[in-house]
C-alpha positions in Angstrom: 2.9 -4.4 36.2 -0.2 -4.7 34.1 -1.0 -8.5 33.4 -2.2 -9.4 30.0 -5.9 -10.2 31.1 -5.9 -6.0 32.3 -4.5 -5.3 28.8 -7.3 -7.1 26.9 -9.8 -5.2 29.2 -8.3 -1.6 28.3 -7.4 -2.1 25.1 -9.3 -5.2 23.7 -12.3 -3.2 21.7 -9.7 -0.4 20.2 -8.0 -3.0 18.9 -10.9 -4.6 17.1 -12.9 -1.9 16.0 -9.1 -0.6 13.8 -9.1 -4.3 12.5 -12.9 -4.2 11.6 -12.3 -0.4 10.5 -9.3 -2.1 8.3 -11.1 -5.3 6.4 -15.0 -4.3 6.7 -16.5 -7.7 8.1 -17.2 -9.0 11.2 -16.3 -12.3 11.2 -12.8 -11.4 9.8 -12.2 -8.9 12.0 -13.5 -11.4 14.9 -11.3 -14.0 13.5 -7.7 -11.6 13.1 -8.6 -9.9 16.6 -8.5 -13.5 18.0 -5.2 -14.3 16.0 -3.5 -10.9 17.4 -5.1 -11.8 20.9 -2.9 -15.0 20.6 0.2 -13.6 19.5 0.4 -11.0 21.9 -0.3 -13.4 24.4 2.3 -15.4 23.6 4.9 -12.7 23.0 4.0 -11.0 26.5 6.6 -11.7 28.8 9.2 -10.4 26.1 7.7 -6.6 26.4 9.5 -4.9 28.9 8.5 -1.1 28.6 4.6 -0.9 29.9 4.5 2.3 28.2 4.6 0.7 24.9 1.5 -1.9 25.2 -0.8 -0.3 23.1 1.4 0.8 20.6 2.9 -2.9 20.5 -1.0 -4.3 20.1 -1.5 -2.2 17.4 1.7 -3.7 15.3 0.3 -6.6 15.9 -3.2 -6.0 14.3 -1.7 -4.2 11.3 0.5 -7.3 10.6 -2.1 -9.7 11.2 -4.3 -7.7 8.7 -1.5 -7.9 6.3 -0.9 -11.1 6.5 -4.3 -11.8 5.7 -4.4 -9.5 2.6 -1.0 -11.3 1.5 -2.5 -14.3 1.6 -5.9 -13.5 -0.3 -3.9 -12.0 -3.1 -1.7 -15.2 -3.8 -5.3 -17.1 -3.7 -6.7 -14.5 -6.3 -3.5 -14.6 -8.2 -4.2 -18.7 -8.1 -7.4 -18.3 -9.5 -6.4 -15.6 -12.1 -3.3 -18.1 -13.3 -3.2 -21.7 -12.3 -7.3 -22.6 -12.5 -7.3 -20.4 -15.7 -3.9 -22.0 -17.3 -5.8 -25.5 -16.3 -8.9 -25.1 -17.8 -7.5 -23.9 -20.9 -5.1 -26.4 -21.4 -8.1 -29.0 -21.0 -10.3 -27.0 -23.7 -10.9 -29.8 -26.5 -8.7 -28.9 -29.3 -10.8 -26.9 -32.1 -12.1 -29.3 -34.9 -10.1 -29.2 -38.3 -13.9 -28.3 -40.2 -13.9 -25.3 -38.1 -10.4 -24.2 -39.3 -10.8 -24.2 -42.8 -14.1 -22.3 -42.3 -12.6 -19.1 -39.9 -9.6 -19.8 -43.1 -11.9 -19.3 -45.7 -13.9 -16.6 -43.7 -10.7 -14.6 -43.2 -9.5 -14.7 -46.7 -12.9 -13.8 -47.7 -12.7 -10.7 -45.6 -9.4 -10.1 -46.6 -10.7 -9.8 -50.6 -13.4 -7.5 -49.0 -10.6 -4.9 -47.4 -8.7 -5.1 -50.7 -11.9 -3.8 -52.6 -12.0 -0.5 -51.1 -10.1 2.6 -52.1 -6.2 3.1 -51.0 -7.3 5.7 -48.5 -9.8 3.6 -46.5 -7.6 0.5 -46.8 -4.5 1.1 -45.5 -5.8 2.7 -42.1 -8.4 -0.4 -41.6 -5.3 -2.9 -43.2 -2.6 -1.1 -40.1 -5.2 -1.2 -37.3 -6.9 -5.1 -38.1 -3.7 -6.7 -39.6 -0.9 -5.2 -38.2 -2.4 -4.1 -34.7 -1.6 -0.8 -34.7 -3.4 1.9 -32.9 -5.2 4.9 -34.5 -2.4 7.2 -32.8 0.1 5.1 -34.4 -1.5 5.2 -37.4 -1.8 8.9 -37.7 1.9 9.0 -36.8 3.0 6.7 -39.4 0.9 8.4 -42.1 1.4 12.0 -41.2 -1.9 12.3 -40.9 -4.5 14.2 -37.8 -5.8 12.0 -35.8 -9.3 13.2 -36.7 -8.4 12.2 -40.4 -7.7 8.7 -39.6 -10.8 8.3 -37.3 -13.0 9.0 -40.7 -11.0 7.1 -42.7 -11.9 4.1 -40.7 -15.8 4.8 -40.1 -16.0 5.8 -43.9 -14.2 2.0 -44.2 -16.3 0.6 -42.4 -20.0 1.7 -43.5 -18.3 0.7 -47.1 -17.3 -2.9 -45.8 -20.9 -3.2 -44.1 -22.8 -4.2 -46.8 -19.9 -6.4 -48.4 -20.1 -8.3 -44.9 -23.5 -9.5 -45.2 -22.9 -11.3 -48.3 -20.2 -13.4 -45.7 -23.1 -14.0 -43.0 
């Protein structure tokens, strides 16, 4: 029977060139091959076929690999959710003086949209106010999609100049 010390020695640098193939760094891959090296060791005595060894050691570098990869994703997801929920719940609220201004600035640009023709209007009103997308657009107004796609340039260049009067 093979003792564990002979199965580090034949099987020891297969094992950690998969790990390093799996994660890409050294350290890591030094760091999980010492991790499997210790749970194999302690789960030695319990494997009774010799036959299955290297199979068995290989388990137990996947696992530890994906147990690493579980627990980077839950600290990613922390940093996506939790420090992002924090910080924005500590952003000052925004001054009452700024309110009335992006008010007023919005109504303003409101009158602006109302100036232009029906046909430029109601494409740039459906896709700004009502957050529709061109596609739905064209859908609701049985209209090409390439018709609604000029509608809303030709909108636009005509709401240009109407906009730097707001600046």
């Amino acid at each position: 029977m093979n003792t564990f010390e002979d199965l580090v020695h034949e099987y020891g640098i297969a094992i950690y060139k998969y790990i390093f193939s799996l994660v890409s760094h050294k350290e890591l891959a030094e760091d999980l091959y010492q991790e499997v090296l210790l749970s194999a060791y302690l789960a030695y005595p319990s494997i009774k076929e010799q036959s299955k060894y290297k199979s068995w050691l290989f388990t137990i570098a996947v696992n530890k690999c994906r147990d690493y990869w579980r627990k980077e994703n839950k600290s990613k997801q922390f940093w996506k959710e939790e420090v992002y929920s924090y910080s924005a719940a500590c952003e000052p609220t925004s001054i009452p003086e700024e309110e009335i201004l992006h008010k007023f600035h919005a109504e303003q640009l409101a009158e602006k949209v109302m100036t232009l023709p029906e046909i430029y209007r109601y494409p740039i009103y459906l896709y700004y106010y009502k957050d529709l997308t061109l596609l739905e657009i064209a859908t609701k107004s049985n209209l090409p999609m390439s018709t609604i796609k000029t509608r809303m340039r030709r909108a636009k260049e005509r709401l240009r100049p109407k906009m730097l009067s707001l600046a």
